[in-house]
Gaussian input, Z-matrix of N, CA and C with variables (Angstrom, degrees):
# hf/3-21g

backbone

0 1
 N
 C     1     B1
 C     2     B2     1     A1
 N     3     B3     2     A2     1     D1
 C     4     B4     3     A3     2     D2
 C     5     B5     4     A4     3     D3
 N     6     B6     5     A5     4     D4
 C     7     B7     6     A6     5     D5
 C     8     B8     7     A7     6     D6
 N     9     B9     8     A8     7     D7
 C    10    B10     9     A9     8     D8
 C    11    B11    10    A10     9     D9
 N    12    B12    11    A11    10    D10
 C    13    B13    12    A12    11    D11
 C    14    B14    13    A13    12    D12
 N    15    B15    14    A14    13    D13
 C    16    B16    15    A15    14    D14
 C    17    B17    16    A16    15    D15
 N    18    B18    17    A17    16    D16
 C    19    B19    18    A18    17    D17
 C    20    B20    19    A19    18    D18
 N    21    B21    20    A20    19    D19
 C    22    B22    21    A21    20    D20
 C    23    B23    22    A22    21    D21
 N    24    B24    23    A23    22    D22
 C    25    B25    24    A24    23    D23
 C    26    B26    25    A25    24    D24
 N    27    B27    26    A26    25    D25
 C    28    B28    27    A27    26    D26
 C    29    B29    28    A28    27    D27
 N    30    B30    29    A29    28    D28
 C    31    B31    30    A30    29    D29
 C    32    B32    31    A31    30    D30
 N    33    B33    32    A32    31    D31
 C    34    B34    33    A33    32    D32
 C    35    B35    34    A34    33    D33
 N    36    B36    35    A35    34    D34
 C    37    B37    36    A36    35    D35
 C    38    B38    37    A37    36    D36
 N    39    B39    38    A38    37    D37
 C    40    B40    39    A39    38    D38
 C    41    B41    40    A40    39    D39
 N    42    B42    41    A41    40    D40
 C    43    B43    42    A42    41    D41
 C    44    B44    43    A43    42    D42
 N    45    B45    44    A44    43    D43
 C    46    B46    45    A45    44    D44
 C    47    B47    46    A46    45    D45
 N    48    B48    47    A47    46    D46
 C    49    B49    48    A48    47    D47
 C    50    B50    49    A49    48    D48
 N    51    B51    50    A50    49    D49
 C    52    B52    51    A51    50    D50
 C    53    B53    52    A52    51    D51
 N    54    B54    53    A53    52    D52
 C    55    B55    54    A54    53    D53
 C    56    B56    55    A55    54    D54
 N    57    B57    56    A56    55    D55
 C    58    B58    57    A57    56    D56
 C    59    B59    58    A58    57    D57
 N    60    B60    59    A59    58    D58
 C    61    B61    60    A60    59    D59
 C    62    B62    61    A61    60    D60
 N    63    B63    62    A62    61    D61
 C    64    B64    63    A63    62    D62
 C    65    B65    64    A64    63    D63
 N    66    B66    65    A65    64    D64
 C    67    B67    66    A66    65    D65
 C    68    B68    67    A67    66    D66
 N    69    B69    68    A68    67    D67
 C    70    B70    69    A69    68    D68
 C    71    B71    70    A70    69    D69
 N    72    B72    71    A71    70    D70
 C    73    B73    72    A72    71    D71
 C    74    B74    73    A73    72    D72
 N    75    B75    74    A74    73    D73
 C    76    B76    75    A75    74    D74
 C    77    B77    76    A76    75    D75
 N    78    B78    77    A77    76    D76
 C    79    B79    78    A78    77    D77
 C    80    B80    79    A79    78    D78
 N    81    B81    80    A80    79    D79
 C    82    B82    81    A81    80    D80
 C    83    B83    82    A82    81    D81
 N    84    B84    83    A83    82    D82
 C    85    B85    84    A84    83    D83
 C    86    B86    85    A85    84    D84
 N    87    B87    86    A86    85    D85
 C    88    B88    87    A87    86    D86
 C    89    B89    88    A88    87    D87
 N    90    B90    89    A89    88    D88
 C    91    B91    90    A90    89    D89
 C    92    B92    91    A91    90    D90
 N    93    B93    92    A92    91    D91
 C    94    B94    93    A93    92    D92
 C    95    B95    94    A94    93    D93
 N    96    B96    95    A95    94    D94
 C    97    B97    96    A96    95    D95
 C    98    B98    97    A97    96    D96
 N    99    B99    98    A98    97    D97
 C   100   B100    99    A99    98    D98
 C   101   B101   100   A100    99    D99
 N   102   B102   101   A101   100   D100
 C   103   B103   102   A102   101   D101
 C   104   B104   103   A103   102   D102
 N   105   B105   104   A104   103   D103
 C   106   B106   105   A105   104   D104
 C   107   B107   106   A106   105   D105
 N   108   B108   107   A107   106   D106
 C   109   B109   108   A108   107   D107
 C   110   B110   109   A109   108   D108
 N   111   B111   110   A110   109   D109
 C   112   B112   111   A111   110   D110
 C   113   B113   112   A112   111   D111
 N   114   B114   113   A113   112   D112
 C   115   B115   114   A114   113   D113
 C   116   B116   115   A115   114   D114
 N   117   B117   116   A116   115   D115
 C   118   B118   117   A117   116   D116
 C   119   B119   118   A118   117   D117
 N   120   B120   119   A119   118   D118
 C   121   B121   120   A120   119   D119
 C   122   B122   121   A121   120   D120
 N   123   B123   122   A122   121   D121
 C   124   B124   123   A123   122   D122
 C   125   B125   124   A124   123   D123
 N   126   B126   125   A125   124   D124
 C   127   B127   126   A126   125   D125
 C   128   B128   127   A127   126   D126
 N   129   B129   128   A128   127   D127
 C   130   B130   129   A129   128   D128
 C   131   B131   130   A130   129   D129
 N   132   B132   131   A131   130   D130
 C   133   B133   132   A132   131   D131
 C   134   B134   133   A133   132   D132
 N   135   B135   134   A134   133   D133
 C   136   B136   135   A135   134   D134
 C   137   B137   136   A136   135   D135
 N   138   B138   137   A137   136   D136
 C   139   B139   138   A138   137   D137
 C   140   B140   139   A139   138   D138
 N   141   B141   140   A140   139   D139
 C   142   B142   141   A141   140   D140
 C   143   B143   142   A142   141   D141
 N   144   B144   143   A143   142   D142
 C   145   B145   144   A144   143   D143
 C   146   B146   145   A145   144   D144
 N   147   B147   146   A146   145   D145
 C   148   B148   147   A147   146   D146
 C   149   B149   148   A148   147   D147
 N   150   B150   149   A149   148   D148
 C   151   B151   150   A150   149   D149
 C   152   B152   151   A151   150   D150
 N   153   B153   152   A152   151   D151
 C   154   B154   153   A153   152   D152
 C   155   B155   154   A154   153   D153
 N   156   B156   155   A155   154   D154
 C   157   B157   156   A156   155   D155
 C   158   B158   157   A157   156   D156
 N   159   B159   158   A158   157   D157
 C   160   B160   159   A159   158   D158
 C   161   B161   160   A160   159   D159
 N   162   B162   161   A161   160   D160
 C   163   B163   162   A162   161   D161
 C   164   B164   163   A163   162   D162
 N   165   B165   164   A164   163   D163
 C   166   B166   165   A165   164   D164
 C   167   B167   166   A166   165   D165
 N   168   B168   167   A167   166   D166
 C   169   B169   168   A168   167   D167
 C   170   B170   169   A169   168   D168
 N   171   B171   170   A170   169   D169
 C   172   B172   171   A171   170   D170
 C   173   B173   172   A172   171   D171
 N   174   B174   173   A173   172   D172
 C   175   B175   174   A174   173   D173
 C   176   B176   175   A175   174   D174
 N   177   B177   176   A176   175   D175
 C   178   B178   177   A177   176   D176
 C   179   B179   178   A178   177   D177
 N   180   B180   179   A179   178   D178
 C   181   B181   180   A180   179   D179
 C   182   B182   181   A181   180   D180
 N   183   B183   182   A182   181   D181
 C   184   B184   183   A183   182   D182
 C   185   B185   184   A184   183   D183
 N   186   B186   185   A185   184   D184
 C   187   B187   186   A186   185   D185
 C   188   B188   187   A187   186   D186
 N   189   B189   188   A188   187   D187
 C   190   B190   189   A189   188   D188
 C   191   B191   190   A190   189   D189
 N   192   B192   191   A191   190   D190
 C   193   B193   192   A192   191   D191
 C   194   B194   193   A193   192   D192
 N   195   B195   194   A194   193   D193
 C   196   B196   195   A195   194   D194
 C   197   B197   196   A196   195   D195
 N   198   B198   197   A197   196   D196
 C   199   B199   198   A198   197   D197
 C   200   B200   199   A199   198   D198
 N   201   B201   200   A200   199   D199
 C   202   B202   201   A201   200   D200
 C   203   B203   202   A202   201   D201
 N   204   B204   203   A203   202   D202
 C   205   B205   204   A204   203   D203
 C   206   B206   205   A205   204   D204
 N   207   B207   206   A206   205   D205
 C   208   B208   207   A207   206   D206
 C   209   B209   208   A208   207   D207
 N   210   B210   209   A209   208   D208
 C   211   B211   210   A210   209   D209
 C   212   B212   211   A211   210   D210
 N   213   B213   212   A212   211   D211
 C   214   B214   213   A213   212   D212
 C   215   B215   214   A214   213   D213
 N   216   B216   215   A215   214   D214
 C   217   B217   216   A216   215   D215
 C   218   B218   217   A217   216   D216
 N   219   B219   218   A218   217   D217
 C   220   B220   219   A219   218   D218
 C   221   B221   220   A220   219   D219
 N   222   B222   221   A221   220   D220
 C   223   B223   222   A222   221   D221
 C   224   B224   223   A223   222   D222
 N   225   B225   224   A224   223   D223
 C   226   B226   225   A225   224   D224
 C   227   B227   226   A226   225   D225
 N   228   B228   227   A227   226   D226
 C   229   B229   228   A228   227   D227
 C   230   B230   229   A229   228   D228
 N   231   B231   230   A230   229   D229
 C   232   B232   231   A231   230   D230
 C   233   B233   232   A232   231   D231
 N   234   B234   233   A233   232   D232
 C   235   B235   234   A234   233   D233
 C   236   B236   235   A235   234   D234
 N   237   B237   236   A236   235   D235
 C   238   B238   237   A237   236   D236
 C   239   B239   238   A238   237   D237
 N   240   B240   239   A239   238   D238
 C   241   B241   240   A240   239   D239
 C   242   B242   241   A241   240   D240
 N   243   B243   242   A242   241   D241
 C   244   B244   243   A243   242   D242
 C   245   B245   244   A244   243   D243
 N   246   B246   245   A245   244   D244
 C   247   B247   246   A246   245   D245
 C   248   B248   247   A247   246   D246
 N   249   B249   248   A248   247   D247
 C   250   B250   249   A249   248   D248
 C   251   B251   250   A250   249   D249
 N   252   B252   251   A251   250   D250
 C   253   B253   252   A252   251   D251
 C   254   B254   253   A253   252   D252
 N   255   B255   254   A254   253   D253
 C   256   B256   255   A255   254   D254
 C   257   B257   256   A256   255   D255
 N   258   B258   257   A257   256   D256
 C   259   B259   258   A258   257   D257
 C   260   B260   259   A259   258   D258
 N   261   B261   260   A260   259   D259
 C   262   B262   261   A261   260   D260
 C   263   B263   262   A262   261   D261
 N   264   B264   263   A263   262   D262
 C   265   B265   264   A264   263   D263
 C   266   B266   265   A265   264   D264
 N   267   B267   266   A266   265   D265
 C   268   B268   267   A267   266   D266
 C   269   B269   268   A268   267   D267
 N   270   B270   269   A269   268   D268
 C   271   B271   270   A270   269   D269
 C   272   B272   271   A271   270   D270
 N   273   B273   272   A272   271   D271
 C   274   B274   273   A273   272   D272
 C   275   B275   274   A274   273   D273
 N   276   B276   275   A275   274   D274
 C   277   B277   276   A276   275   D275
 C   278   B278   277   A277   276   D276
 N   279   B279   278   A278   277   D277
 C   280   B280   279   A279   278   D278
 C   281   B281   280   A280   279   D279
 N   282   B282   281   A281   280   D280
 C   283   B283   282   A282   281   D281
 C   284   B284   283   A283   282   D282
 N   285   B285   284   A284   283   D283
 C   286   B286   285   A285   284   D284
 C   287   B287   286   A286   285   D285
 N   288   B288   287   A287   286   D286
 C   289   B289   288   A288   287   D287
 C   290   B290   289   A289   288   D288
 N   291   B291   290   A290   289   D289
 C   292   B292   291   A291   290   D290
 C   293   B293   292   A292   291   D291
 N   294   B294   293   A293   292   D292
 C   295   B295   294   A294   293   D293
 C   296   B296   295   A295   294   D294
 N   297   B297   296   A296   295   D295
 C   298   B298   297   A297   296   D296
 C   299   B299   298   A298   297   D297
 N   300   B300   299   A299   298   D298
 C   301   B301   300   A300   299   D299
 C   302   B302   301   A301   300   D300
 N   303   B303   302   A302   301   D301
 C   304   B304   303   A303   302   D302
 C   305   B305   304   A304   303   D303
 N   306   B306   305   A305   304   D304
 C   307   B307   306   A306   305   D305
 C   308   B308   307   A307   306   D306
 N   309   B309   308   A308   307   D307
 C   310   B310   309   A309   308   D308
 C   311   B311   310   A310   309   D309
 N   312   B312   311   A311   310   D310
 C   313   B313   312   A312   311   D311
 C   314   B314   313   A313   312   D312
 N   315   B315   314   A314   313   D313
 C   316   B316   315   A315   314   D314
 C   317   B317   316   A316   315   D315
 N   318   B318   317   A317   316   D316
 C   319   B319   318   A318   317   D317
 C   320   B320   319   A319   318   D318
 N   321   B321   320   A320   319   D319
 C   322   B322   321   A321   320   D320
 C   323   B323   322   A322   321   D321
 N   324   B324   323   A323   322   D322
 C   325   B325   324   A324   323   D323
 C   326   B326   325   A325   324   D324
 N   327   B327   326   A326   325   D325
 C   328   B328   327   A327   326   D326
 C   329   B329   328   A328   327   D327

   B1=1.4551
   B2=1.5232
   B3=1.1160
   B4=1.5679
   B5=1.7832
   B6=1.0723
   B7=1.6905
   B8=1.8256
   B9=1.5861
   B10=1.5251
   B11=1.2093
   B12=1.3196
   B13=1.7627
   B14=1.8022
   B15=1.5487
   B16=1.2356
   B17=1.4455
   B18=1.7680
   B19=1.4115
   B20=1.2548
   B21=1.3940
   B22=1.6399
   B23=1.4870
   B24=1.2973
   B25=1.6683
   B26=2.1150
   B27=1.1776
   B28=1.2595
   B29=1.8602
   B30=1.3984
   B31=1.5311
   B32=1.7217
   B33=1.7332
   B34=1.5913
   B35=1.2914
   B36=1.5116
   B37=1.4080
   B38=1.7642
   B39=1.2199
   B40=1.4614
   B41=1.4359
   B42=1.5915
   B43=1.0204
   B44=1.7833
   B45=1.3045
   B46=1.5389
   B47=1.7839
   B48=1.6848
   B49=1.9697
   B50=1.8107
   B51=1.4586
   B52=2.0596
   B53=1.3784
   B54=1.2466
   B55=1.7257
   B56=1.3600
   B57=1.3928
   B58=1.7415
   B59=1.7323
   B60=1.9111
   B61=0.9706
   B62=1.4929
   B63=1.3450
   B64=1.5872
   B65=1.3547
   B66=1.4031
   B67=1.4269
   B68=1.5574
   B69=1.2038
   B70=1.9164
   B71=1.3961
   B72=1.4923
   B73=1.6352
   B74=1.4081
   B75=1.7016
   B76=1.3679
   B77=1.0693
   B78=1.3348
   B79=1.5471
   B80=1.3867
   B81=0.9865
   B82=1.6334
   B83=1.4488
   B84=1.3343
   B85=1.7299
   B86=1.4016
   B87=1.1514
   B88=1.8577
   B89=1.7093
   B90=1.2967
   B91=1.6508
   B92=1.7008
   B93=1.0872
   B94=1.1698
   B95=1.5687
   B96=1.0892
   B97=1.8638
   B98=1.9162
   B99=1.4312
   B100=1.0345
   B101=2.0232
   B102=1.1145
   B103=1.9574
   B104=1.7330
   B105=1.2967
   B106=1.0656
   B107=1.8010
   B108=0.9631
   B109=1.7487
   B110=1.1935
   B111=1.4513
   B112=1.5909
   B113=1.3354
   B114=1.5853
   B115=1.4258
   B116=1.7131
   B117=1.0017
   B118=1.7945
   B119=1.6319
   B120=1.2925
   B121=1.8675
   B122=1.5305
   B123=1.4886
   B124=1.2283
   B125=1.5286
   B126=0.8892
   B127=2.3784
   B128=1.4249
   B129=0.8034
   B130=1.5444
   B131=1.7690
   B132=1.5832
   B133=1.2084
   B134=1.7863
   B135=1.8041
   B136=1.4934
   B137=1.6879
   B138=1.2352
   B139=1.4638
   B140=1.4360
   B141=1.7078
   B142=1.2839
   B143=1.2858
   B144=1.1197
   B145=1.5308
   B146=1.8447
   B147=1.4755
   B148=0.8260
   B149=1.8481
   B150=1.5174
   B151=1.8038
   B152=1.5192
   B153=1.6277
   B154=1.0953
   B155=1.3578
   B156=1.3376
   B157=1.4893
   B158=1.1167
   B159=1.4252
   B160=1.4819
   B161=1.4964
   B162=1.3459
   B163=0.6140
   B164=1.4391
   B165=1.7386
   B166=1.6845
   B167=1.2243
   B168=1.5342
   B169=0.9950
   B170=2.3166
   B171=1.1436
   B172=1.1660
   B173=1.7733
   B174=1.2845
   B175=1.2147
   B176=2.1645
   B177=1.3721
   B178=1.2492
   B179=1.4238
   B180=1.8539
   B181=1.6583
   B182=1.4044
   B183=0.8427
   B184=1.6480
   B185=1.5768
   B186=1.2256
   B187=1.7539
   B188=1.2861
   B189=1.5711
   B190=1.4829
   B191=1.3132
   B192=1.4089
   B193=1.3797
   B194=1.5937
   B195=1.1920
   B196=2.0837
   B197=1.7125
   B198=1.4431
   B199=1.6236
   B200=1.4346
   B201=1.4940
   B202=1.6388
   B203=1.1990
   B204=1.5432
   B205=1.1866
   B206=1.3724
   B207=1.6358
   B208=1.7545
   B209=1.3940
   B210=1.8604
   B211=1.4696
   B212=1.9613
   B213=1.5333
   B214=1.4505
   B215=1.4719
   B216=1.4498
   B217=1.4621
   B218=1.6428
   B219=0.8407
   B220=1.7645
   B221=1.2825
   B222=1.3836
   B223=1.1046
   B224=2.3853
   B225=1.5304
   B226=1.6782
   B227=1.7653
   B228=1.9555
   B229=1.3779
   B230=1.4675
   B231=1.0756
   B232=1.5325
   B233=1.6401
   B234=1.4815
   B235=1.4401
   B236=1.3809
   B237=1.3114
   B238=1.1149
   B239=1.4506
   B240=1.5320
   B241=1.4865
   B242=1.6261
   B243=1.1241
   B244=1.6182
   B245=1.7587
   B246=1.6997
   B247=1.6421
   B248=2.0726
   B249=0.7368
   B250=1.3320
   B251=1.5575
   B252=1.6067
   B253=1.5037
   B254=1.1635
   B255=1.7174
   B256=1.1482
   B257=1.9461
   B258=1.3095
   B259=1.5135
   B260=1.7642
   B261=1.3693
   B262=1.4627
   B263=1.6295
   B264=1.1863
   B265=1.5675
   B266=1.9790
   B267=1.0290
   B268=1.9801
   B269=1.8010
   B270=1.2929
   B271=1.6317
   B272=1.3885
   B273=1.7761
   B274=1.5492
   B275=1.8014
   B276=1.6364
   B277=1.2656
   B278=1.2183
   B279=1.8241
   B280=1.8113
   B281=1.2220
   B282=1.5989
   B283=1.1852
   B284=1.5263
   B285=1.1848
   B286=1.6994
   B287=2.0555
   B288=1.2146
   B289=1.7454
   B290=1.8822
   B291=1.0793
   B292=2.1405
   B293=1.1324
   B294=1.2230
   B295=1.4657
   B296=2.0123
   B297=1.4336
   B298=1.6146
   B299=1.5570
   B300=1.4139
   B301=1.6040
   B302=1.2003
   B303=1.8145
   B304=2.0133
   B305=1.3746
   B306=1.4953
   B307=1.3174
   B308=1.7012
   B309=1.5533
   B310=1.5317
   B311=1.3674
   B312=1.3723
   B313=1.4162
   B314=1.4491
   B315=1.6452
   B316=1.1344
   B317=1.4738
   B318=1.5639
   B319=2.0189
   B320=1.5135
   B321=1.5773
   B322=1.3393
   B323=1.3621
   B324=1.5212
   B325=1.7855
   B326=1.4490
   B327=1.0419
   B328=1.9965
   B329=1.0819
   A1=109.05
   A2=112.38
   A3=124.78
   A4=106.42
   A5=113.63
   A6=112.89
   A7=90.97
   A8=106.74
   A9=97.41
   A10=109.44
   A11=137.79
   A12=136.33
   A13=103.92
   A14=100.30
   A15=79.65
   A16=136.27
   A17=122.27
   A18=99.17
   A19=107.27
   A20=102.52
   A21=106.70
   A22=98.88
   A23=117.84
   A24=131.97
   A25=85.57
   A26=115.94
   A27=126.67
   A28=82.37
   A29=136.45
   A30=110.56
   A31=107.13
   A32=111.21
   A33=100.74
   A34=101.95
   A35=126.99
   A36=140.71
   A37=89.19
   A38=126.83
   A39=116.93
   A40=112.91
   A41=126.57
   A42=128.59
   A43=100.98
   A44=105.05
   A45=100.90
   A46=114.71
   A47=93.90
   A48=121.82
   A49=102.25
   A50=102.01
   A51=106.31
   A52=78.33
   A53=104.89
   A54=115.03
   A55=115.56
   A56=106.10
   A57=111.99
   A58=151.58
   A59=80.39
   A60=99.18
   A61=118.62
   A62=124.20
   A63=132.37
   A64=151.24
   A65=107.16
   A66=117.55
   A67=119.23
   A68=126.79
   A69=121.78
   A70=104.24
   A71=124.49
   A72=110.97
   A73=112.37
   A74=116.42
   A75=119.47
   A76=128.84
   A77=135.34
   A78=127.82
   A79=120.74
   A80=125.48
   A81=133.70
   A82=121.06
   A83=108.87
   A84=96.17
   A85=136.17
   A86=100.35
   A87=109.13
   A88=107.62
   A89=132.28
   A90=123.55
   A91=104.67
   A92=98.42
   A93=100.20
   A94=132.24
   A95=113.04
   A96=144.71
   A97=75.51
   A98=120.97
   A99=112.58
   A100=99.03
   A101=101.80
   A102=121.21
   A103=85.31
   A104=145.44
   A105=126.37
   A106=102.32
   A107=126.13
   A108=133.46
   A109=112.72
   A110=116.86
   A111=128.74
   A112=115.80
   A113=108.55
   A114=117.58
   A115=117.77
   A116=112.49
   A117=143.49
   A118=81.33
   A119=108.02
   A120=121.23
   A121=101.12
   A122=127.41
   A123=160.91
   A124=111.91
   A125=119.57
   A126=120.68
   A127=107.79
   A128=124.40
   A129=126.60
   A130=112.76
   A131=95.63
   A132=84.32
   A133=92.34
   A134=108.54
   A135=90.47
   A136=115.34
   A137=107.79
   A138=114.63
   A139=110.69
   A140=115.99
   A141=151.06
   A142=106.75
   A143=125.16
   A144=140.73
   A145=110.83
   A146=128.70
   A147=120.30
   A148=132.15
   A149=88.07
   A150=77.39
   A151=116.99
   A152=120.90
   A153=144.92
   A154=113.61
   A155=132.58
   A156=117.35
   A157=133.03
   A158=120.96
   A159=134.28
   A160=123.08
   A161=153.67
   A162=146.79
   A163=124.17
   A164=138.93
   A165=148.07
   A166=90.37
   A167=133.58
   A168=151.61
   A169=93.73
   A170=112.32
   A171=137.46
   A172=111.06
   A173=135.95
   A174=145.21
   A175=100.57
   A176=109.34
   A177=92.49
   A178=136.31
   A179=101.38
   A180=89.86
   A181=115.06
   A182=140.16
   A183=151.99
   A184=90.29
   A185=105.59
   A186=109.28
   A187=123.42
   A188=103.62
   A189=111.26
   A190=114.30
   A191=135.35
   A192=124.52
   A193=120.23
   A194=109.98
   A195=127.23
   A196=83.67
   A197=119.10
   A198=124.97
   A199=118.02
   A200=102.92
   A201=95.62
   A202=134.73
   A203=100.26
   A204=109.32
   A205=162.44
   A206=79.61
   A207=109.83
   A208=88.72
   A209=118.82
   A210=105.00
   A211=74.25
   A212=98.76
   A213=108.82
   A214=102.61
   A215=97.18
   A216=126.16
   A217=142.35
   A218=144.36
   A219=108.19
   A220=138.08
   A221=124.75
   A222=135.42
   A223=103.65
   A224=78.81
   A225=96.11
   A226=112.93
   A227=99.45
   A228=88.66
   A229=129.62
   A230=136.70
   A231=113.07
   A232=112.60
   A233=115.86
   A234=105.88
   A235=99.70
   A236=136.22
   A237=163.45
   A238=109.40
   A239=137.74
   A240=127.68
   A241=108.09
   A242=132.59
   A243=143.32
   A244=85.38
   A245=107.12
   A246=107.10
   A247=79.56
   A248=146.88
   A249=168.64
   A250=116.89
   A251=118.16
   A252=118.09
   A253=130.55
   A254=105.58
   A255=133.79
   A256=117.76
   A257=100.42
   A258=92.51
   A259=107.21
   A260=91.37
   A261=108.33
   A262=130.29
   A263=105.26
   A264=113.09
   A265=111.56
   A266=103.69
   A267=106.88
   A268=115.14
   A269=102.12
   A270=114.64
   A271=119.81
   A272=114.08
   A273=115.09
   A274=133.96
   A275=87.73
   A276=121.54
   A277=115.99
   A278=109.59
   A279=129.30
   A280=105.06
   A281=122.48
   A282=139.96
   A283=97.72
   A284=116.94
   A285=134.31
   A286=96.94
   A287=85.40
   A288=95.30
   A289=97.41
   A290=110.55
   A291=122.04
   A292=107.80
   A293=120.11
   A294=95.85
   A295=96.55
   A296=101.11
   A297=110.69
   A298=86.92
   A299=97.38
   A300=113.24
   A301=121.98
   A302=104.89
   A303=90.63
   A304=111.07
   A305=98.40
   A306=110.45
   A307=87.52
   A308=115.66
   A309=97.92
   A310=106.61
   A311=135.84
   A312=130.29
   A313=97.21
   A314=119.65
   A315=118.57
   A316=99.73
   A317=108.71
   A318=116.90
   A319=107.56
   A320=97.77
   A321=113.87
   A322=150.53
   A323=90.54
   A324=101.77
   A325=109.58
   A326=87.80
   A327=93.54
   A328=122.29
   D1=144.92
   D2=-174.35
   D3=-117.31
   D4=120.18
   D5=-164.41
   D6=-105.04
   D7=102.72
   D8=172.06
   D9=-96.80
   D10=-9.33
   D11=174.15
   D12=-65.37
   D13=149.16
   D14=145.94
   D15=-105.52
   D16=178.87
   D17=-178.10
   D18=-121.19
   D19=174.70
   D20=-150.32
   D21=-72.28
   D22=160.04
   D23=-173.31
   D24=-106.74
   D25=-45.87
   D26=-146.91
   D27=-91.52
   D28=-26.37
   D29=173.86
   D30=-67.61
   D31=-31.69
   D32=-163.73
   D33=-85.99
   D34=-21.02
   D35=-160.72
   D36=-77.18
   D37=-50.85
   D38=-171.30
   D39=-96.76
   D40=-37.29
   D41=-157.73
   D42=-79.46
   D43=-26.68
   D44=-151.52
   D45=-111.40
   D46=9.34
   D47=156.17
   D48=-32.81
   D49=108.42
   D50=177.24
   D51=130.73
   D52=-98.94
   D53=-144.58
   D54=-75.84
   D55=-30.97
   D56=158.78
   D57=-76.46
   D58=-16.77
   D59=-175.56
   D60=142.64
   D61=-160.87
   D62=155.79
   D63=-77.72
   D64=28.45
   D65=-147.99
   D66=23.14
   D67=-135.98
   D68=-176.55
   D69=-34.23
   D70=-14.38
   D71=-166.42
   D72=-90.61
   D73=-2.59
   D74=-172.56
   D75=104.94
   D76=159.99
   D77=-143.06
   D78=-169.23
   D79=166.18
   D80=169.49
   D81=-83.27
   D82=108.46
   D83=174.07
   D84=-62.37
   D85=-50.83
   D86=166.28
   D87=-64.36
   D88=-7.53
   D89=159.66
   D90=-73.94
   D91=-51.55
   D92=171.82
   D93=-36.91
   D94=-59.59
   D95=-158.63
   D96=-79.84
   D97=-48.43
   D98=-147.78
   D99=-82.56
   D100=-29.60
   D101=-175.43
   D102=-76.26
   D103=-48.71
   D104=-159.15
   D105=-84.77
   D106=-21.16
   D107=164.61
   D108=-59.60
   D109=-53.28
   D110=175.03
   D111=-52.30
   D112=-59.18
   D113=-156.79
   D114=-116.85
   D115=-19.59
   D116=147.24
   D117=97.71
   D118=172.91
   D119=-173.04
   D120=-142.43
   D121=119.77
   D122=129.14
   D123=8.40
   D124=144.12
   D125=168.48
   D126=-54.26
   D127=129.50
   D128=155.58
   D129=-122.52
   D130=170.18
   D131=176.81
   D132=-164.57
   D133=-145.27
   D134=179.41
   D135=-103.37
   D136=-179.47
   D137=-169.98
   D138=-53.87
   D139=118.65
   D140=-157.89
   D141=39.56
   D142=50.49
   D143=145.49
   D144=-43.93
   D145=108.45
   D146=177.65
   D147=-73.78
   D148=-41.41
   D149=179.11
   D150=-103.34
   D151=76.09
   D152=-164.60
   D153=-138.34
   D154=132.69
   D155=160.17
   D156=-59.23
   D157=-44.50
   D158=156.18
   D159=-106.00
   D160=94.87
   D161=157.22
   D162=-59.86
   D163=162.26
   D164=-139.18
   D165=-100.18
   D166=104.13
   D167=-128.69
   D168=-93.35
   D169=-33.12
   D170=-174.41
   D171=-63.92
   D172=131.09
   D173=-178.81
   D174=-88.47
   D175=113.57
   D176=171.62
   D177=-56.05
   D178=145.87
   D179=-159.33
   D180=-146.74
   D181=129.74
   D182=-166.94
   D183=-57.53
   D184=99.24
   D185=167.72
   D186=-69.40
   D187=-48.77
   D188=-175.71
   D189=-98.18
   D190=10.75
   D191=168.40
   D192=95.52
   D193=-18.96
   D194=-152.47
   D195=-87.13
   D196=-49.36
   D197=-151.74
   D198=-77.98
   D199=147.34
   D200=171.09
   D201=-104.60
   D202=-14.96
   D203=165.20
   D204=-8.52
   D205=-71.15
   D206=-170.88
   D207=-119.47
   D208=171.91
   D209=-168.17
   D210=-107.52
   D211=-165.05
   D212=-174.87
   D213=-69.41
   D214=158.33
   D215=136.92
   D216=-0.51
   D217=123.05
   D218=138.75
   D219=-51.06
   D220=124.41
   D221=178.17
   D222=-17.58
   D223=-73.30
   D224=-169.45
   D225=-103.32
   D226=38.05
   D227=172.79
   D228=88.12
   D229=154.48
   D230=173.79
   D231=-105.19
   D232=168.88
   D233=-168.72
   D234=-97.79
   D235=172.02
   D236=132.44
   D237=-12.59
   D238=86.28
   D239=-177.09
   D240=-68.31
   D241=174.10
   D242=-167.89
   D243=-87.98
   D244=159.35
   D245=-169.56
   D246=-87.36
   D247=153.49
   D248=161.43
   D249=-117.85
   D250=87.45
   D251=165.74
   D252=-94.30
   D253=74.21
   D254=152.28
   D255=-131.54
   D256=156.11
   D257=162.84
   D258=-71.10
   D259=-177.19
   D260=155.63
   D261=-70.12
   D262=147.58
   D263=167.74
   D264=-21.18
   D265=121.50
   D266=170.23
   D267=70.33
   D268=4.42
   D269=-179.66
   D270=-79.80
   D271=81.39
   D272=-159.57
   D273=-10.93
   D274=-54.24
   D275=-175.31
   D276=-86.38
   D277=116.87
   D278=151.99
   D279=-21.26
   D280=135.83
   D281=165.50
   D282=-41.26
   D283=-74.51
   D284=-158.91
   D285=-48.21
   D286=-47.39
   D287=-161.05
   D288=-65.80
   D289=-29.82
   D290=176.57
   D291=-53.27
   D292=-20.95
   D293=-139.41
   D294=-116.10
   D295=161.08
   D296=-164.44
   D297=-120.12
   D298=145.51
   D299=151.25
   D300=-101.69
   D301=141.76
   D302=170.76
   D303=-92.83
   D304=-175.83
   D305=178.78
   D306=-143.64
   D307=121.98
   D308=173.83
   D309=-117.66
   D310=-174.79
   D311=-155.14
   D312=-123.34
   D313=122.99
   D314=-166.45
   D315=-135.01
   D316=121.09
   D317=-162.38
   D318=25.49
   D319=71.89
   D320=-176.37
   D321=33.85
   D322=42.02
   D323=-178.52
   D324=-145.14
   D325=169.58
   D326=-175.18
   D327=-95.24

């Protein structure tokens, strides 16, 4: 199988707080790899990305201060949003029905 969507950062980032880790505070990759096999993870894409199940819950933001771009930051970071299993507002597709499981390749097998 070839996975061309992408998947959401913001289903494992909220949903998968305990076993993955800390949501914004950081995390385990292989909990991760291992929670998205178990429990499969939803489309994502970027902030207010419309045809996505979850879109990157985060407003882009001048981290380091140098840019003009984007305006600042939060002071203290952003928090951890609640895991929410639903898509977004007008997003054809059932949460349950979005979502992909992996399969990753471990000493070369599936």
């Amino acid at each position: 199988m070839t996975l061309k969507e992408h998947i959401s950062d913001t289903d494992i980032l909220t949903c998968c707080v305990g076993k993955c880790g800390s949501g914004c505070n950081g995390g385990d990759v292989k909990e991760a790899f291992d929670w998205i096999i178990e429990h499969g993870v939803c489309t994502g894409g970027r902030y207010k990305e419309k045809n996505v199940c979850k879109p990157y819950p985060f407003y882009p933001c001048n981290l380091h201060g140098n840019g003009t771009y984007y305006g600042p930051c939060p002071e203290h970071g952003f928090s951890t949003p609640r895991c929410r299993r639903t898509c977004q507002l007008r997003y054809p597709v059932p949460y349950e029905n979005d979502k992909v499981y992996g399969e990753f390749m471990k000493d070369d097998h599936v």
